[in-house]
MDTraj code that builds the backbone (N, CA, C; nanometers):
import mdtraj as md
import numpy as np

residues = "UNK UNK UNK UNK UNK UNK UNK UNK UNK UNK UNK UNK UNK UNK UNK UNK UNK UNK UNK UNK UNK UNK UNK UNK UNK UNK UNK UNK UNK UNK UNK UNK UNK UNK UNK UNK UNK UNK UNK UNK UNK UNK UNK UNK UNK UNK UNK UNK UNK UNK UNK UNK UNK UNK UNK UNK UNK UNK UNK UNK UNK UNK UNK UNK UNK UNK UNK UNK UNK UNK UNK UNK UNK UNK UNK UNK UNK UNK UNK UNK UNK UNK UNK UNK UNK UNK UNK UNK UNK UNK UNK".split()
xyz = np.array([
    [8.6918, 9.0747, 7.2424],
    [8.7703, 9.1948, 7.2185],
    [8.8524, 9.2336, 7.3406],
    [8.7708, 9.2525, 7.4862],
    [8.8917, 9.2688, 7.5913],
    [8.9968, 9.2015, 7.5862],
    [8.9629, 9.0383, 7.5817],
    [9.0737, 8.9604, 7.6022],
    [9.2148, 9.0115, 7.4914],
    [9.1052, 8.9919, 7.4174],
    [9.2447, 9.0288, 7.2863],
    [9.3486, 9.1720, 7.2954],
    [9.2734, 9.2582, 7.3805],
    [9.3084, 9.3713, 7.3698],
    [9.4082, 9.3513, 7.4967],
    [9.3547, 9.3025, 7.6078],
    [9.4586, 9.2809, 7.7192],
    [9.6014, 9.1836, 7.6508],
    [9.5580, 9.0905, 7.6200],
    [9.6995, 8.9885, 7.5503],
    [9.8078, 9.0888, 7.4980],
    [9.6955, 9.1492, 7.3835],
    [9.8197, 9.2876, 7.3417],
    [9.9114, 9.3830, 7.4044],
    [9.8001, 9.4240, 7.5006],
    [9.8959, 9.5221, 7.5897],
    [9.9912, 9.4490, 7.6695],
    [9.9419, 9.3240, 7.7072],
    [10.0517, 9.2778, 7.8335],
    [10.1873, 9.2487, 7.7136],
    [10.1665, 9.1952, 7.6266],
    [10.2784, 9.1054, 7.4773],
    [10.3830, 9.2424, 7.4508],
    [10.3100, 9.3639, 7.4600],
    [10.4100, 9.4376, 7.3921],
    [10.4663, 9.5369, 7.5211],
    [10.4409, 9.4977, 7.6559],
    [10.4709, 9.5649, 7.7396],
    [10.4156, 9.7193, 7.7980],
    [10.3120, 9.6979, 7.6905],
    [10.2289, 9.8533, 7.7345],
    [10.1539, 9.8627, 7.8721],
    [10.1149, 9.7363, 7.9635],
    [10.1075, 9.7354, 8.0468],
    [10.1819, 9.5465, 8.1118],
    [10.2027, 9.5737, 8.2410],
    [10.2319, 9.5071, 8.3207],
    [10.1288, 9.4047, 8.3819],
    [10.0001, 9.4408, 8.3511],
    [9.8974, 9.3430, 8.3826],
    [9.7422, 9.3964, 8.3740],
    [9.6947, 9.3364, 8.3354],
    [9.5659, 9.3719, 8.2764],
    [9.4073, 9.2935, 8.3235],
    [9.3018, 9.3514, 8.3734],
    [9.2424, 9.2310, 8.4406],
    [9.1018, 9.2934, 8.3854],
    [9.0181, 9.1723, 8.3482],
    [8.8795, 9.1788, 8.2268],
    [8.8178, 9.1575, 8.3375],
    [8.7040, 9.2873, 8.3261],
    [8.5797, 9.2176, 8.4257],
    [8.4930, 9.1563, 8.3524],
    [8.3895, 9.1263, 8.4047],
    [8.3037, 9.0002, 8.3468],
    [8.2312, 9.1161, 8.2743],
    [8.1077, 9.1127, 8.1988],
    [8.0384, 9.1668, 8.0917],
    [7.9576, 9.2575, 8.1574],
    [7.8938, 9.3892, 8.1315],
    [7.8096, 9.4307, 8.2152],
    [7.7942, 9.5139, 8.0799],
    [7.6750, 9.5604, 8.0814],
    [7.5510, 9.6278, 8.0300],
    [7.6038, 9.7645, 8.0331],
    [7.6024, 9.8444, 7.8996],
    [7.6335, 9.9850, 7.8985],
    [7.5070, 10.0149, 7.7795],
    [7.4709, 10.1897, 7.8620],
    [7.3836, 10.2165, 7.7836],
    [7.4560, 10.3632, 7.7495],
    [7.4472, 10.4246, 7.6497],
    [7.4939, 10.5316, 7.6047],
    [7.4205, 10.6004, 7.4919],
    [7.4274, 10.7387, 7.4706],
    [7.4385, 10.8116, 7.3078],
    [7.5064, 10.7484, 7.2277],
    [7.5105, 10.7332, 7.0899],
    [7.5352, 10.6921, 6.9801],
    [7.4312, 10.7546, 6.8514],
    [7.4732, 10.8155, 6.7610],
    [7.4389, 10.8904, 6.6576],
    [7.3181, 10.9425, 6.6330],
    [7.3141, 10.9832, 6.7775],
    [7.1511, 10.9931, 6.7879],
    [7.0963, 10.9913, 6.8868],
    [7.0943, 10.8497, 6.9267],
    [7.0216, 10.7495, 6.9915],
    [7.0686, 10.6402, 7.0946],
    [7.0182, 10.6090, 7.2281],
    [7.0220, 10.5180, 7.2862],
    [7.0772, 10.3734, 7.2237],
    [7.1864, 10.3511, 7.2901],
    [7.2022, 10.2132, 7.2311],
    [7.2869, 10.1549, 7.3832],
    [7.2778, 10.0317, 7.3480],
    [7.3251, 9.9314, 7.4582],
    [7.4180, 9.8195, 7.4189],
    [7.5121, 9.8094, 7.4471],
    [7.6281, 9.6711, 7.4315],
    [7.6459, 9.5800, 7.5621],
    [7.7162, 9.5006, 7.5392],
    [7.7215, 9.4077, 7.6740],
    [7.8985, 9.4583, 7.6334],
    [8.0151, 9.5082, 7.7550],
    [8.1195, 9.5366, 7.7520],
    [8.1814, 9.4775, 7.8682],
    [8.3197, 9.4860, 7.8511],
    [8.3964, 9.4579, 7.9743],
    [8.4898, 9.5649, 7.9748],
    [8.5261, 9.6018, 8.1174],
    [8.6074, 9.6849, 8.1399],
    [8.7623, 9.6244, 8.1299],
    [8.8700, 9.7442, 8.1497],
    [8.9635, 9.6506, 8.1418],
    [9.0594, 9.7433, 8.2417],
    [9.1131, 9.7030, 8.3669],
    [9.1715, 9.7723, 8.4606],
    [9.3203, 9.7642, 8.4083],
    [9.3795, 9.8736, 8.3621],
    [9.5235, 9.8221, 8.2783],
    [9.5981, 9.8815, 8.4084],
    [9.7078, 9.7957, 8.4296],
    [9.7697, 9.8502, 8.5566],
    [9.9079, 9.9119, 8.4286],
    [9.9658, 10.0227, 8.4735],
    [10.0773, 10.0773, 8.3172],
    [10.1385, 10.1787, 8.4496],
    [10.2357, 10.2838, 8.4040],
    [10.2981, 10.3823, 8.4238],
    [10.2711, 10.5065, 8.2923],
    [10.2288, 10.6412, 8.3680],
    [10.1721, 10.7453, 8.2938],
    [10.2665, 10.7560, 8.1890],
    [10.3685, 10.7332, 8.1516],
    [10.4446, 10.7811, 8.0320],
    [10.4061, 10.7171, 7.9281],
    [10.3855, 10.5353, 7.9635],
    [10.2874, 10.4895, 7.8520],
    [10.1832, 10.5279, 7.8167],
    [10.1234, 10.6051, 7.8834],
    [9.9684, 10.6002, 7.8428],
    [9.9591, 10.6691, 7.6480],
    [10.0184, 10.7414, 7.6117],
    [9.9873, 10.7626, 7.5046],
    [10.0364, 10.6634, 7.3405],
    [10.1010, 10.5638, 7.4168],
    [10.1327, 10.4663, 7.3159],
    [10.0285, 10.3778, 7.3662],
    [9.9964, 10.3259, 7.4964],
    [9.9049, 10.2592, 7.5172],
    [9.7235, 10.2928, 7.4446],
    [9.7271, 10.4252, 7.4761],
    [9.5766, 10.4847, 7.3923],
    [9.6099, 10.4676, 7.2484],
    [9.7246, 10.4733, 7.1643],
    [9.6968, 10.4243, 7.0526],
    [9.7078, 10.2973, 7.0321],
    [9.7242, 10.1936, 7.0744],
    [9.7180, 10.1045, 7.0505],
    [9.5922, 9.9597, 7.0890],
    [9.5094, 10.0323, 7.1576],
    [9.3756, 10.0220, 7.1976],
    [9.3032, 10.0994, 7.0618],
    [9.2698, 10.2138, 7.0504],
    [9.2252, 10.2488, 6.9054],
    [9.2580, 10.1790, 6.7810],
    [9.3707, 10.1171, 6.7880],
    [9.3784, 9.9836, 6.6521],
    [9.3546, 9.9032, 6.6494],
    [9.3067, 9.8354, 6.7805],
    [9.2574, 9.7417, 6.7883],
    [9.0902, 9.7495, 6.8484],
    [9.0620, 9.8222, 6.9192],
    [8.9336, 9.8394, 6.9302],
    [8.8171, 9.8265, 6.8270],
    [8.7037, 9.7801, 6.8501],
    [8.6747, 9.8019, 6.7299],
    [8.5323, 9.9416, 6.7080],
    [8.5254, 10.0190, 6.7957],
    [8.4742, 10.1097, 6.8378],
    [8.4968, 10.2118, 6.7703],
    [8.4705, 10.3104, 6.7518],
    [8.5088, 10.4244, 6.6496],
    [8.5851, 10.5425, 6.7897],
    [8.4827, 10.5147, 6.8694],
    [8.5817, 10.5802, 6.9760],
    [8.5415, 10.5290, 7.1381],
    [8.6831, 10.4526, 7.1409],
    [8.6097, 10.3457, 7.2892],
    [8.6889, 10.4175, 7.3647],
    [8.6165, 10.3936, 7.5027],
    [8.6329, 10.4394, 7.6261],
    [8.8052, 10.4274, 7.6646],
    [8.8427, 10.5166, 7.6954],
    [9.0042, 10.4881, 7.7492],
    [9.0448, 10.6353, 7.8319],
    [8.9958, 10.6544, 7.9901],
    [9.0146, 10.7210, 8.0326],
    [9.1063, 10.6785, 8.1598],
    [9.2178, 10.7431, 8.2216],
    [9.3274, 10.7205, 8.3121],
    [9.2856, 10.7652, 8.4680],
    [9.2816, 10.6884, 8.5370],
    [9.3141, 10.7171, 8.6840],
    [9.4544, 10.6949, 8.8094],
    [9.5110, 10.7962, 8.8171],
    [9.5866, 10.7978, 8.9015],
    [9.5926, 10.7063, 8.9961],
    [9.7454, 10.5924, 9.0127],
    [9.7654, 10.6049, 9.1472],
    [9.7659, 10.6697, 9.2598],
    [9.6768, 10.6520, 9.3362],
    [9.7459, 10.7837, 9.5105],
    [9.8265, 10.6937, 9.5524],
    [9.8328, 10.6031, 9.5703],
    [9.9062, 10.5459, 9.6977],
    [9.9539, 10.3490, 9.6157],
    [10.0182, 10.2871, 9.6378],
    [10.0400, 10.1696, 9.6310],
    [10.1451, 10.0989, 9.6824],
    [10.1188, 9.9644, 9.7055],
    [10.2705, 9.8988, 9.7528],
    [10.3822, 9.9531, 9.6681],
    [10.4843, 9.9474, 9.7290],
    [10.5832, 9.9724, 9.7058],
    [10.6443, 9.8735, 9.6013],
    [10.6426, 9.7177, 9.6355],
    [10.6594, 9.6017, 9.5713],
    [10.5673, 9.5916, 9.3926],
    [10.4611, 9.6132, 9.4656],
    [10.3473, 9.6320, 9.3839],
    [10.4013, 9.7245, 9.2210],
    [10.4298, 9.8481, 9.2931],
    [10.4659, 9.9566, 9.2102],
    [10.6059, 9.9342, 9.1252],
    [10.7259, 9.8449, 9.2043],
    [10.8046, 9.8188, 9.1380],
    [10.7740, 9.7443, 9.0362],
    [10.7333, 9.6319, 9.0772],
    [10.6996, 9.5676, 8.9618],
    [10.6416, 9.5835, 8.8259],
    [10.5255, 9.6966, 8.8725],
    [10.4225, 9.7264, 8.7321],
    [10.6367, 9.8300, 8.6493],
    [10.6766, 9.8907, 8.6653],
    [10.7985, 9.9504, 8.6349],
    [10.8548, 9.8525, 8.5652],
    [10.8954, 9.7754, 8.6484],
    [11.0147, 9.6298, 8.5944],
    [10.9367, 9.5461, 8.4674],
    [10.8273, 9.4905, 8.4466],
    [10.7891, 9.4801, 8.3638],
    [10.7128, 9.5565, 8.2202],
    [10.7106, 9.6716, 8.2280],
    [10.6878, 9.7912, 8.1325],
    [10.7527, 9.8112, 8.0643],
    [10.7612, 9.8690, 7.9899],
    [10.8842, 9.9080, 7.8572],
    [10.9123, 10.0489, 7.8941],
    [11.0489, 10.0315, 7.8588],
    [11.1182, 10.2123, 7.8980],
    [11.0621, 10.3345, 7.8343],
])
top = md.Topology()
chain = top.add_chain()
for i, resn in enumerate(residues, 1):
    res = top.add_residue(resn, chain, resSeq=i)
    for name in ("N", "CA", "C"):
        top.add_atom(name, md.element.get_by_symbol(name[0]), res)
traj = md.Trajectory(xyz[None], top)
């Protein structure tokens, strides 16, 4: 599912690059009750204006009823760096 979900975002330009960590163990509430998945995170590198086409388009493909998709600010980045995630993004 990450993979697939990263392919998507990078294919339609919702992000500029996308990087799967390896699997790690989440334990959480669920309808009740304790439950546990094996997940991967997915560090989407984007620009804030996408983010709300990007969050829907993770919910259509997710297969979660409601998966994790919370945003953290750049403070600081290359300059190069930053152009780029821009130049490859969609307007």
């Amino acid at each position: 599912t990450g993979h697939t979900i990263a392919e998507q975002l990078v294919k339609e330009r919702l992000s500029a690059c996308v990087t799967v960590s390896a699997a790690s163990q989440s334990f959480y509430w669920w309808q009740g009750k304790i439950s546990n998945e094996k997940e991967h995170i997915l560090f989407i590198k984007t620009k804030a204006t996408l983010f709300t086409d990007l969050e829907k388009k993770i919910e259509e493909i997710h297969p979660y009823e409601i998966p994790e998709i919370v945003a953290l600010p750049f403070r600081e980045g290359s300059t190069k760096y930053l152009n780029w995630i821009e130049k490859e993004t969609k307007d």
